[in-house]
PDB file of N, CA, C, O and CB in Angstrom:
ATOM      1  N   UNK A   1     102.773  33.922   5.300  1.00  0.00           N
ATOM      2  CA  UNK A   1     102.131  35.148   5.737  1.00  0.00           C
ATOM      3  C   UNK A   1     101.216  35.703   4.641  1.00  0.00           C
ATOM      4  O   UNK A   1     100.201  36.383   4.797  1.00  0.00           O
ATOM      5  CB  UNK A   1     103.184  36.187   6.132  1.00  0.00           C
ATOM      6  N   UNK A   2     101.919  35.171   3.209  1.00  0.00           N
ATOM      7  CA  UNK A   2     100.495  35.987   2.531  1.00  0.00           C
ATOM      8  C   UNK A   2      99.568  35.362   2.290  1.00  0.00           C
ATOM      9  O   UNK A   2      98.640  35.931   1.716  1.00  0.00           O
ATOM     10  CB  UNK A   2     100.548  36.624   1.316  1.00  0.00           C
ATOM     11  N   UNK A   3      99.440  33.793   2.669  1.00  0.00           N
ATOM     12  CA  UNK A   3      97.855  33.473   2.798  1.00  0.00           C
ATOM     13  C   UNK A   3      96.990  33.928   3.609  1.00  0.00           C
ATOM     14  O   UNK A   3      95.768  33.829   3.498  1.00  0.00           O
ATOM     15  CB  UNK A   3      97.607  32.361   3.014  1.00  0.00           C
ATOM     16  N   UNK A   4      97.784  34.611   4.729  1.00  0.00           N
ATOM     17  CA  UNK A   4      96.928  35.130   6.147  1.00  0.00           C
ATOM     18  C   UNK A   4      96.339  36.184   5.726  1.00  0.00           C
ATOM     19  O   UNK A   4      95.110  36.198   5.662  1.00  0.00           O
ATOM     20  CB  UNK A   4      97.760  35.551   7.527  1.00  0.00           C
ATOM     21  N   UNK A   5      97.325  37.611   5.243  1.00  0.00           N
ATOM     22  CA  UNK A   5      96.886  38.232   4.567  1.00  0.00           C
ATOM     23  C   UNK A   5      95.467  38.326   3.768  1.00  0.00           C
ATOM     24  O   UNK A   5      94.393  38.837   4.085  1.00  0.00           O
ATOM     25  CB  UNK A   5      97.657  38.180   4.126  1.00  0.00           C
ATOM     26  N   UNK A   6      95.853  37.697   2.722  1.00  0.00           N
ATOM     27  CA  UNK A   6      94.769  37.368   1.382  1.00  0.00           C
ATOM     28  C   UNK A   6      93.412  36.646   2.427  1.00  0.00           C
ATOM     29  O   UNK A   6      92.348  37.172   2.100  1.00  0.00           O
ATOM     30  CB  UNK A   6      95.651  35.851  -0.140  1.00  0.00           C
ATOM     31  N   UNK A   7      93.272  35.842   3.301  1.00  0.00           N
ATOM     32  CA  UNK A   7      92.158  35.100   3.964  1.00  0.00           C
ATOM     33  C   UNK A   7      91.911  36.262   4.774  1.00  0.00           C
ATOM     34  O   UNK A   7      90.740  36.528   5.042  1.00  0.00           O
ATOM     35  CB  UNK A   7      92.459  33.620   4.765  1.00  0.00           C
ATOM     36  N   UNK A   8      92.848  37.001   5.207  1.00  0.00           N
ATOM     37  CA  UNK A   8      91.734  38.705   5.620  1.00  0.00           C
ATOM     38  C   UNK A   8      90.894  39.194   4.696  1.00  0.00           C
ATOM     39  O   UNK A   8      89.673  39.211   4.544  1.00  0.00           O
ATOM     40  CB  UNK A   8      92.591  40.211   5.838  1.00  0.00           C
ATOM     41  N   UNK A   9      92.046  39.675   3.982  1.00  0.00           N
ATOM     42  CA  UNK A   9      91.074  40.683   2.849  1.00  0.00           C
ATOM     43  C   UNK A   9      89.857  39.965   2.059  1.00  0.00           C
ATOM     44  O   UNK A   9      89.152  40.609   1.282  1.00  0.00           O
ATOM     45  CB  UNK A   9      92.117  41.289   1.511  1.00  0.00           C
ATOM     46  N   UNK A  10      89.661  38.594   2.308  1.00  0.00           N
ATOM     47  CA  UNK A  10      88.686  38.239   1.901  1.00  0.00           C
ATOM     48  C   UNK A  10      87.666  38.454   2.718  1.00  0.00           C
ATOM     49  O   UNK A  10      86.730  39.180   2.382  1.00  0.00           O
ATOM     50  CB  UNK A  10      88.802  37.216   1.562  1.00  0.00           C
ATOM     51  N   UNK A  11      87.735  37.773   4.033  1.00  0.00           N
ATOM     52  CA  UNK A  11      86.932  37.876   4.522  1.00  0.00           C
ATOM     53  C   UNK A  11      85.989  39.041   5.103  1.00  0.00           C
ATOM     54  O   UNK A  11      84.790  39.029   5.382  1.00  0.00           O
ATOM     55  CB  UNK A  11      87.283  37.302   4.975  1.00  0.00           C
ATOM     56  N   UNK A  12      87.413  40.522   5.224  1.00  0.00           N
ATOM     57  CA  UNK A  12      86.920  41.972   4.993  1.00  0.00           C
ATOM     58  C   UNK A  12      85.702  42.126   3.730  1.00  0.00           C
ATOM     59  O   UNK A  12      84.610  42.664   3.915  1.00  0.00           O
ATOM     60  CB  UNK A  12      88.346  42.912   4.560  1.00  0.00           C
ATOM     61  N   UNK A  13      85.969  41.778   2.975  1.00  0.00           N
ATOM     62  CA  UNK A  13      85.257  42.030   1.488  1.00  0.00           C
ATOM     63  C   UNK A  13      84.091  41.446   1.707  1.00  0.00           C
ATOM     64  O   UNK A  13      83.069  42.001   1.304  1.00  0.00           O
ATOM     65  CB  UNK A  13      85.956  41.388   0.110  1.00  0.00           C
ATOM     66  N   UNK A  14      84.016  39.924   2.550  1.00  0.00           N
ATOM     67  CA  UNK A  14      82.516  39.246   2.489  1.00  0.00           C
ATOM     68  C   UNK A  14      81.719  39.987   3.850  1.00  0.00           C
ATOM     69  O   UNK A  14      80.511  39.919   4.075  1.00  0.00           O
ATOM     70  CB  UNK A  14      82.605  37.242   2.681  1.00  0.00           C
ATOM     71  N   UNK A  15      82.716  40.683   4.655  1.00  0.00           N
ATOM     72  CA  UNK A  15      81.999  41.293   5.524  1.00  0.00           C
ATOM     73  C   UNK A  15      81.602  42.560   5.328  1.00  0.00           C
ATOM     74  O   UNK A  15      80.756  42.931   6.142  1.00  0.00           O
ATOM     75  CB  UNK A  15      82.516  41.235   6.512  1.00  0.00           C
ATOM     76  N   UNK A  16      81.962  43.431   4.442  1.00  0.00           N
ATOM     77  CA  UNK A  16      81.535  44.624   3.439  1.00  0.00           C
ATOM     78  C   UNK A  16      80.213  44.202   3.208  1.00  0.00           C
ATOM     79  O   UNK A  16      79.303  44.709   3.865  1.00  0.00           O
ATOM     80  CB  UNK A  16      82.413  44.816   1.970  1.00  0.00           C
ATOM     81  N   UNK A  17      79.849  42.804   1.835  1.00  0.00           N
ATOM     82  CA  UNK A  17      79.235  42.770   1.194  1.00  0.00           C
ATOM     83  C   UNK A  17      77.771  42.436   1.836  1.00  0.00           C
ATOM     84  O   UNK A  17      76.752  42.702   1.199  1.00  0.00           O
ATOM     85  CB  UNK A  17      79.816  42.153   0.393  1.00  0.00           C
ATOM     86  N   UNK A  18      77.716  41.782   3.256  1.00  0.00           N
ATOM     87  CA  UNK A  18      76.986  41.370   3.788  1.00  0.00           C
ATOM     88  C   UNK A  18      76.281  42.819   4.343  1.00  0.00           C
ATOM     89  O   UNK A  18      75.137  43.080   3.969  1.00  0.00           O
ATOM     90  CB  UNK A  18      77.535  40.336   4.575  1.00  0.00           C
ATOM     91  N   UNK A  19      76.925  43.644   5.148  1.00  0.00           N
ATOM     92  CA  UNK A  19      76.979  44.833   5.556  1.00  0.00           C
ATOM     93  C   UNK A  19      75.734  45.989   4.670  1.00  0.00           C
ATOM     94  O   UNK A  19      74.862  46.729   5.126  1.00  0.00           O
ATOM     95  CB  UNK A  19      78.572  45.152   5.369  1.00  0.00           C
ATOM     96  N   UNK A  20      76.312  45.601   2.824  1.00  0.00           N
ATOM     97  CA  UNK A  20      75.538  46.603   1.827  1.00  0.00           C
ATOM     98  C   UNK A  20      74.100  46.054   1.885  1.00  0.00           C
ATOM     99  O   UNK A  20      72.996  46.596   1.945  1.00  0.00           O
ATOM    100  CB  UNK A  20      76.160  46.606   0.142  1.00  0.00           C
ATOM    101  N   UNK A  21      74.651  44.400   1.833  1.00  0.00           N
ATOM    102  CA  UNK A  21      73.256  43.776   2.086  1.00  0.00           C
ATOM    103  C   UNK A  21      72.279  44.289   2.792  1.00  0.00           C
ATOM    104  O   UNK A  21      71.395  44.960   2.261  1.00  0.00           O
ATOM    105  CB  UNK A  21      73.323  42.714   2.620  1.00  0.00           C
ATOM    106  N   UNK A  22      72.331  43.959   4.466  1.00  0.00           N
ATOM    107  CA  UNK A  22      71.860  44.395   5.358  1.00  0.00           C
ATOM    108  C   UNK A  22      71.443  45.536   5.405  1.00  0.00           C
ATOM    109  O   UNK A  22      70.433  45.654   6.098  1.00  0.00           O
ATOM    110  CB  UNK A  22      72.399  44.229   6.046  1.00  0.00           C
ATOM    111  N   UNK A  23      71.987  46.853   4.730  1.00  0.00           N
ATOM    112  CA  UNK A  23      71.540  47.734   4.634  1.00  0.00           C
ATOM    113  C   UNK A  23      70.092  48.468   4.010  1.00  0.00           C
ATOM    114  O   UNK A  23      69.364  49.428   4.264  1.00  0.00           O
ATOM    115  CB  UNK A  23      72.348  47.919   4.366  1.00  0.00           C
ATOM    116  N   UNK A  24      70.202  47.302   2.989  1.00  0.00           N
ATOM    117  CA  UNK A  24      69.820  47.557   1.593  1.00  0.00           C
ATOM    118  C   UNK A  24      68.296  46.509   2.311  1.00  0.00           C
ATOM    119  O   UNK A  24      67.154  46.803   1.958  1.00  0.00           O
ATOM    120  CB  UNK A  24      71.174  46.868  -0.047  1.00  0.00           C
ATOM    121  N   UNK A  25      68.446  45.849   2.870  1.00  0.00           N
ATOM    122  CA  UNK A  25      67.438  45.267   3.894  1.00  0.00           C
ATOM    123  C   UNK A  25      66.439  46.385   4.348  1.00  0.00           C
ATOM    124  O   UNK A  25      65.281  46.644   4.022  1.00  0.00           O
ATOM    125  CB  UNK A  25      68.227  44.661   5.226  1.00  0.00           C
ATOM    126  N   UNK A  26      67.187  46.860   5.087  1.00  0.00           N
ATOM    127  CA  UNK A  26      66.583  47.743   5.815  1.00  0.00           C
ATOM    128  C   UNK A  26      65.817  48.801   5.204  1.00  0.00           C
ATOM    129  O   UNK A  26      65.011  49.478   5.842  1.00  0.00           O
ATOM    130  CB  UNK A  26      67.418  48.212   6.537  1.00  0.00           C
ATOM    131  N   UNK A  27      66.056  48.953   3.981  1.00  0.00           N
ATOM    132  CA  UNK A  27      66.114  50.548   2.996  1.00  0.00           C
ATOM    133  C   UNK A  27      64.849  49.494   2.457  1.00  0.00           C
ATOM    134  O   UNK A  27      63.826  49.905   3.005  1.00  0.00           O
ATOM    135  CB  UNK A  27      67.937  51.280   1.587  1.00  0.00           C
ATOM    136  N   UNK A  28      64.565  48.439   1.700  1.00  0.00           N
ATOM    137  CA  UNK A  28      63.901  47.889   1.369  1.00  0.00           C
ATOM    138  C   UNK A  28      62.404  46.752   1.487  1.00  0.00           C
ATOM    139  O   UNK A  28      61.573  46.175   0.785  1.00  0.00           O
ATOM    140  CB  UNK A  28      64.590  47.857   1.157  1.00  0.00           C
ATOM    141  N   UNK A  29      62.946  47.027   3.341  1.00  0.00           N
ATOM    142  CA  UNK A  29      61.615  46.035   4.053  1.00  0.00           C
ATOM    143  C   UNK A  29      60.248  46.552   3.861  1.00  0.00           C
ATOM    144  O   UNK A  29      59.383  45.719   4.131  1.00  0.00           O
ATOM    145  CB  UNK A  29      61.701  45.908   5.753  1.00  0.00           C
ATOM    146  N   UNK A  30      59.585  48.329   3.255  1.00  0.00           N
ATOM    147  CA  UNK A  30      58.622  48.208   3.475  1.00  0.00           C
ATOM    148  C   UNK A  30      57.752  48.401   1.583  1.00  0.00           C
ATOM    149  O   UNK A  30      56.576  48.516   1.239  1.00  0.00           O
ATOM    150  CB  UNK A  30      58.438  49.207   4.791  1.00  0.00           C
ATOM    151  N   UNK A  31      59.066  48.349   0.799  1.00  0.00           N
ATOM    152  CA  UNK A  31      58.372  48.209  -0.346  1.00  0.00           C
ATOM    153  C   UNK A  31      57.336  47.161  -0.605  1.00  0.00           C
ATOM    154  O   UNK A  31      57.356  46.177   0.134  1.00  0.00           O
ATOM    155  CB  UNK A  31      59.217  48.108  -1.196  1.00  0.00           C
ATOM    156  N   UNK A  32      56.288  47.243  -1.703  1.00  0.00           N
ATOM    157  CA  UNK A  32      55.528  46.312  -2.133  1.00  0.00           C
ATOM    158  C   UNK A  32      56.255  44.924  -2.457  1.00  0.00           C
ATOM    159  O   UNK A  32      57.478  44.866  -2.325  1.00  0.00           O
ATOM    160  CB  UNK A  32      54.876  46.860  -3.212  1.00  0.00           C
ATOM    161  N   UNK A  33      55.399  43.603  -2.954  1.00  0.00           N
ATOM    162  CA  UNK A  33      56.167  43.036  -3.431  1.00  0.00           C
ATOM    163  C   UNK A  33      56.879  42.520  -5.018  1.00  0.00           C
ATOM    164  O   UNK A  33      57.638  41.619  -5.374  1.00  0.00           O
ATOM    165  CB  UNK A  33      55.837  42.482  -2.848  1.00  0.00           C
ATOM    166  N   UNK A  34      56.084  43.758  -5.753  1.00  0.00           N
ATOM    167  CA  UNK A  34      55.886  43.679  -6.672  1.00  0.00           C
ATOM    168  C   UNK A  34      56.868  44.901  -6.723  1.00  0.00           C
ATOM    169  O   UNK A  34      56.989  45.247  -7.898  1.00  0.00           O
ATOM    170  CB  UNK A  34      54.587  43.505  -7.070  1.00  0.00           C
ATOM    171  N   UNK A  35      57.650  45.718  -5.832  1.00  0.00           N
ATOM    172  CA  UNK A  35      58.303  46.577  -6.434  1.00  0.00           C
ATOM    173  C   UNK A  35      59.326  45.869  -6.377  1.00  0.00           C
ATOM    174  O   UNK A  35      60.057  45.997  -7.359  1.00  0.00           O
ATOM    175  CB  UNK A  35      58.340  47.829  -6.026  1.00  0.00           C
ATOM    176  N   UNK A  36      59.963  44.564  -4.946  1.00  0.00           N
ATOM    177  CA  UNK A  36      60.602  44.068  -5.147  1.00  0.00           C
ATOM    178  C   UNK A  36      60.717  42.807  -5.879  1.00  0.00           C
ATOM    179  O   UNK A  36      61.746  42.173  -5.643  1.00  0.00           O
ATOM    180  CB  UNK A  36      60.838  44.208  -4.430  1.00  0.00           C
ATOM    181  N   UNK A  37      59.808  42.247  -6.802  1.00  0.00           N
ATOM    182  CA  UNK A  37      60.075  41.612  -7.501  1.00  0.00           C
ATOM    183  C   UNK A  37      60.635  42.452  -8.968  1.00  0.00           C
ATOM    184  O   UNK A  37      61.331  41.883  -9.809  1.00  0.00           O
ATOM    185  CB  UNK A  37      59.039  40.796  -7.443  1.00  0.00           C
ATOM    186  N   UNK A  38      60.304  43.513  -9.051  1.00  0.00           N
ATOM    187  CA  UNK A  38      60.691  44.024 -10.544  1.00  0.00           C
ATOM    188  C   UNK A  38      62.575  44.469 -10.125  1.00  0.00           C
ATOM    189  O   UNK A  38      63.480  44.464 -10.960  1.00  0.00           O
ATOM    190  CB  UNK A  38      59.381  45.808 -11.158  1.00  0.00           C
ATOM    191  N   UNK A  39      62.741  44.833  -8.539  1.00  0.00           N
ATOM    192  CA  UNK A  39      64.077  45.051  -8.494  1.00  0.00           C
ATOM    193  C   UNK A  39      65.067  43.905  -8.357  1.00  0.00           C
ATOM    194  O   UNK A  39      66.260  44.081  -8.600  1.00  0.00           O
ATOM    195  CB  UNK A  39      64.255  45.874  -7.525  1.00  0.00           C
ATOM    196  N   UNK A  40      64.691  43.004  -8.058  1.00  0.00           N
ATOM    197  CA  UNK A  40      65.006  41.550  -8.429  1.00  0.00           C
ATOM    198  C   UNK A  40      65.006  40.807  -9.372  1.00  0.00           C
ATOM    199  O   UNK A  40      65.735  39.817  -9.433  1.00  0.00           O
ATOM    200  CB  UNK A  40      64.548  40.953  -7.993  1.00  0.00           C
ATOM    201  N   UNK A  41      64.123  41.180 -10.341  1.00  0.00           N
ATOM    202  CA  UNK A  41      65.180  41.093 -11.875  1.00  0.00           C
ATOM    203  C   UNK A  41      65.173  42.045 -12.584  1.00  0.00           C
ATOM    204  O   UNK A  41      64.830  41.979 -13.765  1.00  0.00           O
ATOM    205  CB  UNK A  41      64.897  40.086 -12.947  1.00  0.00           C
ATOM    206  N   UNK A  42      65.543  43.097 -12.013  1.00  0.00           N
ATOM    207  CA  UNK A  42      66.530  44.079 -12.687  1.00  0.00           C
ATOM    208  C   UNK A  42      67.762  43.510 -13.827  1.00  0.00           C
ATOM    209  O   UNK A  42      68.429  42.611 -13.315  1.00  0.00           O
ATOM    210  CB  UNK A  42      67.300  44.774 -11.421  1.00  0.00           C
ATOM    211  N   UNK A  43      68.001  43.703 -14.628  1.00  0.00           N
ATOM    212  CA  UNK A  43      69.702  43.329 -15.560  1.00  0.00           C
ATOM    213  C   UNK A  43      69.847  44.792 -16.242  1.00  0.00           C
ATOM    214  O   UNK A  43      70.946  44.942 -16.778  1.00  0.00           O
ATOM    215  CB  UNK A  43      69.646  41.728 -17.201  1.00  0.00           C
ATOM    216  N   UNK A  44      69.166  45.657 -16.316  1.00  0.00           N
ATOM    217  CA  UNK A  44      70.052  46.288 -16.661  1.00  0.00           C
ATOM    218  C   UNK A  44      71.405  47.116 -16.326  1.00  0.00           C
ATOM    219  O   UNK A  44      71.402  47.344 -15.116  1.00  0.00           O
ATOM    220  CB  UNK A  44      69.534  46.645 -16.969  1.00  0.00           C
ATOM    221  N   UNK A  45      72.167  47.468 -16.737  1.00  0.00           N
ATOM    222  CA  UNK A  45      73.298  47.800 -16.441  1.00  0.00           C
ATOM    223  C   UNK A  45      73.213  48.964 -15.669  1.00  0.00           C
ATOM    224  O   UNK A  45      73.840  48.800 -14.623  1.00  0.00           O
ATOM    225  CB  UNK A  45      74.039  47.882 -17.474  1.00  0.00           C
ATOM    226  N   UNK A  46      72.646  50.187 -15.756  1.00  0.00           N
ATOM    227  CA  UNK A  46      72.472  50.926 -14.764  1.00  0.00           C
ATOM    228  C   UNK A  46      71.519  50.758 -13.875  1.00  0.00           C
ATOM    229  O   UNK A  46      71.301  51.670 -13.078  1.00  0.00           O
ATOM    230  CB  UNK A  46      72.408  51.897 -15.108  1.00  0.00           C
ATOM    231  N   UNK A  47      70.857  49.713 -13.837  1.00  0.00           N
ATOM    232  CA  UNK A  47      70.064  49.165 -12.707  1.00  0.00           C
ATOM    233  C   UNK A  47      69.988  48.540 -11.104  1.00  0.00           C
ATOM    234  O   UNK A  47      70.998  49.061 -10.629  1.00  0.00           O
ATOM    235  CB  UNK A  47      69.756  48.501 -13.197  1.00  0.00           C
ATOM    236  N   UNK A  48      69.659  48.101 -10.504  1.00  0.00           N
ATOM    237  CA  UNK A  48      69.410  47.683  -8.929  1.00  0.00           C
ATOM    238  C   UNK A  48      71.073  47.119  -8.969  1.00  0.00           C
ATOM    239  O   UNK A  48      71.464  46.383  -9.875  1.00  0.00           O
ATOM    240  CB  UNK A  48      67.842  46.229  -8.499  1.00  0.00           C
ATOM    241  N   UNK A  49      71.920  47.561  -7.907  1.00  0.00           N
ATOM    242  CA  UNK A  49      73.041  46.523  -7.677  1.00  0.00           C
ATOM    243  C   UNK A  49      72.647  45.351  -7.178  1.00  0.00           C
ATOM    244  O   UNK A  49      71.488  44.995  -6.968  1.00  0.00           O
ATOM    245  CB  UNK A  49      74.037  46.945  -6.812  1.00  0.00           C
ATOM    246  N   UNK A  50      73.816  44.649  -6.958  1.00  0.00           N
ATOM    247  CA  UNK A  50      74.120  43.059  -6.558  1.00  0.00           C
ATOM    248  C   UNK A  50      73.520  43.288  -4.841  1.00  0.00           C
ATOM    249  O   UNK A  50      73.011  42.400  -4.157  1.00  0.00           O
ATOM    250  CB  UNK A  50      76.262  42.475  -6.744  1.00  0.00           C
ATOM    251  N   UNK A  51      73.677  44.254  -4.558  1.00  0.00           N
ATOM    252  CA  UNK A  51      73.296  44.106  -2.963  1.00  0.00           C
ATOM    253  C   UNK A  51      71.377  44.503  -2.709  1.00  0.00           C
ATOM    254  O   UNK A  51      70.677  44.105  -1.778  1.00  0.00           O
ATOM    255  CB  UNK A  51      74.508  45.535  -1.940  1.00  0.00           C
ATOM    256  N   UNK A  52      71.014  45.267  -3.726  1.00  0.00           N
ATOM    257  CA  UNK A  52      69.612  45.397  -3.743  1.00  0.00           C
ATOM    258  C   UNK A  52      69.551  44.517  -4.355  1.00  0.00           C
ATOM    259  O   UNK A  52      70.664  44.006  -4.231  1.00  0.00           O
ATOM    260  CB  UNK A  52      68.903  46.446  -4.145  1.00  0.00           C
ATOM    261  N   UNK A  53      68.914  43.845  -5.070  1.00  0.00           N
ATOM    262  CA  UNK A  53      68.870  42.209  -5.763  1.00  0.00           C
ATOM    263  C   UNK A  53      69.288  41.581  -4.752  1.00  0.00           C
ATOM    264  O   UNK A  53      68.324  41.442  -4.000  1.00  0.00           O
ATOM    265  CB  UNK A  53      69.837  41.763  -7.119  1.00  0.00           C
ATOM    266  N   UNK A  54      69.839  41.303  -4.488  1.00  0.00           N
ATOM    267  CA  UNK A  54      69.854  39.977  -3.070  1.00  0.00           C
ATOM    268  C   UNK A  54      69.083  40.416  -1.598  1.00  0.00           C
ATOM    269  O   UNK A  54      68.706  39.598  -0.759  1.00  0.00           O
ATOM    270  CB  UNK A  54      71.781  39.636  -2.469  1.00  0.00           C
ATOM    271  N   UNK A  55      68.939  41.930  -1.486  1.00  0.00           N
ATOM    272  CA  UNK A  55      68.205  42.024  -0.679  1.00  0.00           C
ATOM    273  C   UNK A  55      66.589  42.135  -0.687  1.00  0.00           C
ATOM    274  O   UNK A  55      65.806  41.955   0.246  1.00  0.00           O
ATOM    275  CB  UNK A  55      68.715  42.781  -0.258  1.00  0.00           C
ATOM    276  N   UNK A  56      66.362  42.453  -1.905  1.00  0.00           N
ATOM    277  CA  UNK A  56      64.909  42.090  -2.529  1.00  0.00           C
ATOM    278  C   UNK A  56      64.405  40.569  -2.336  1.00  0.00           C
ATOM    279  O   UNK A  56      63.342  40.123  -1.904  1.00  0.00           O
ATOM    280  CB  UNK A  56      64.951  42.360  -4.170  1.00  0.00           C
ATOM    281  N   UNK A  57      65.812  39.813  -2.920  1.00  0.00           N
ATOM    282  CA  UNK A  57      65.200  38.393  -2.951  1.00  0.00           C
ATOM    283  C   UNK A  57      65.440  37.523  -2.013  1.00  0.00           C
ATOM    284  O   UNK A  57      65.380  36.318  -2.258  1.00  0.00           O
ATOM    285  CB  UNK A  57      65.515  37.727  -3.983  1.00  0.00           C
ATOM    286  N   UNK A  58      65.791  38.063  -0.623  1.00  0.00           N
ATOM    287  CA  UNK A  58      65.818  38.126   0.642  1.00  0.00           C
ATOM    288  C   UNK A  58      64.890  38.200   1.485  1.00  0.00           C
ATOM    289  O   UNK A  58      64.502  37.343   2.279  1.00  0.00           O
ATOM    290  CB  UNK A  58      66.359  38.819   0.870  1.00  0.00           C
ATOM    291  N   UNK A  59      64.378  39.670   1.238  1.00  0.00           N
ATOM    292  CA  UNK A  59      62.924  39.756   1.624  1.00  0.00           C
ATOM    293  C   UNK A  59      61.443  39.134   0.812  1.00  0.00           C
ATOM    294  O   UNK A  59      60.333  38.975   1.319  1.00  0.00           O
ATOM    295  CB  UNK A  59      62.800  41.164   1.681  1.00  0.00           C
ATOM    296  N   UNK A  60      61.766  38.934  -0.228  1.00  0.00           N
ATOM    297  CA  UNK A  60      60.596  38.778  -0.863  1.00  0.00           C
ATOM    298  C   UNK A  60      60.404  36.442  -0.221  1.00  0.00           C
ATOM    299  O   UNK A  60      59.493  35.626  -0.077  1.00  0.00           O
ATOM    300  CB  UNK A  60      60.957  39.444  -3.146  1.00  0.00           C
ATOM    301  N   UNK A  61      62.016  36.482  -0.078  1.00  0.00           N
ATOM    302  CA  UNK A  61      61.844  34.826   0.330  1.00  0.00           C
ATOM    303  C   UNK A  61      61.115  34.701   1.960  1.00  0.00           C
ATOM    304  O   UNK A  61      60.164  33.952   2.182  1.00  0.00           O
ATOM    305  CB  UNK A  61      63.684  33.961   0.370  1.00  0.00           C
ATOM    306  N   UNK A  62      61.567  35.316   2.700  1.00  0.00           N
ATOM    307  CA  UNK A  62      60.792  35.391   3.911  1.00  0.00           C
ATOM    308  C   UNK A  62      59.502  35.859   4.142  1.00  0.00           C
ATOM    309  O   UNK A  62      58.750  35.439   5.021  1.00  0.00           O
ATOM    310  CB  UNK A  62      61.369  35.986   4.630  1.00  0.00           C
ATOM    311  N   UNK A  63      59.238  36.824   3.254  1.00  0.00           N
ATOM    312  CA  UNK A  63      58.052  37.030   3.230  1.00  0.00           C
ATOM    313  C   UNK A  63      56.834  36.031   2.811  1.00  0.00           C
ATOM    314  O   UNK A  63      55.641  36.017   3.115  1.00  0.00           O
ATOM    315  CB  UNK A  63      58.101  37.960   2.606  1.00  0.00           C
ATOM    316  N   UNK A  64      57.566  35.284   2.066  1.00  0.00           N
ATOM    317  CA  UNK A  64      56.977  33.935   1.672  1.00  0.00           C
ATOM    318  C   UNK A  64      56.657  32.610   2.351  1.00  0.00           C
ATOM    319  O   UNK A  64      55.797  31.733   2.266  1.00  0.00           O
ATOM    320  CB  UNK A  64      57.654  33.579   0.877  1.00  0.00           C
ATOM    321  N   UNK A  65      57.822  32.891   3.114  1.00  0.00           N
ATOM    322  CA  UNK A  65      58.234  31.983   4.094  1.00  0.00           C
ATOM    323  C   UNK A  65      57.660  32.071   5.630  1.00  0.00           C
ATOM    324  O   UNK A  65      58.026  31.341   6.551  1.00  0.00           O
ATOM    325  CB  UNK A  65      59.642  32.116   4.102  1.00  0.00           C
ATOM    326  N   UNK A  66      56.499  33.319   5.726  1.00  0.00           N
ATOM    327  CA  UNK A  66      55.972  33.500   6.924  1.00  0.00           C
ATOM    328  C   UNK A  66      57.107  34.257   7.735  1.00  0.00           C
ATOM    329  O   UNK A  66      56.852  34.653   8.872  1.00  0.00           O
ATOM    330  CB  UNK A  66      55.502  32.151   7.519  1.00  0.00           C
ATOM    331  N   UNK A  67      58.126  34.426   7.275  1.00  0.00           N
ATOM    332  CA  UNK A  67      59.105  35.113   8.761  1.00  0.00           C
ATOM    333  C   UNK A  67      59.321  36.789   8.727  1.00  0.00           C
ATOM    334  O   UNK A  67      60.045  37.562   9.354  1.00  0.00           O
ATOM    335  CB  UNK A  67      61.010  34.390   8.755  1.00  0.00           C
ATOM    336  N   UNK A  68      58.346  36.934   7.700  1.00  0.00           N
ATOM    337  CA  UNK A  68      58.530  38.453   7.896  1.00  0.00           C
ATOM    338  C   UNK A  68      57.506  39.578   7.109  1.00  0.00           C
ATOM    339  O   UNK A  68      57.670  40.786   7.279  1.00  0.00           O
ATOM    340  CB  UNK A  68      60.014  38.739   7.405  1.00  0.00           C
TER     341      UNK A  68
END
């Protein structure tokens, strides 16, 4: 039973993370691409989270890619 457990709460967590993603999509589709390239390599520590950074380099790949 506590692998069942633990294979929830994971999969809760990857469905969170996808979720901030998506959000962060949305919050981010009509920036330049140059604003999202500078928030895409962001490192500093009080800088862009893990979910803006992947959603920057999300959009900035499709955009490349003709799909958006």
């Amino acid at each position: 039973m506590g692998f069942l457990n633990t294979l929830a709460k994971t999969i809760e967590a990857q469905h969170e993370k996808m979720e901030k993603i998506k959000n962060e999509v949305e919050r981010l589709k009509y920036k330049s691409n140059d604003e999202l390239l500078s928030i895409a390599k962001d490192s500093s520590f009080f800088g862009a989270s893990q979910a803006e950074k992947q959603a920057a380099r999300y959009i900035l790949n499709k955009r490349r890619s003709g799909e958006m």
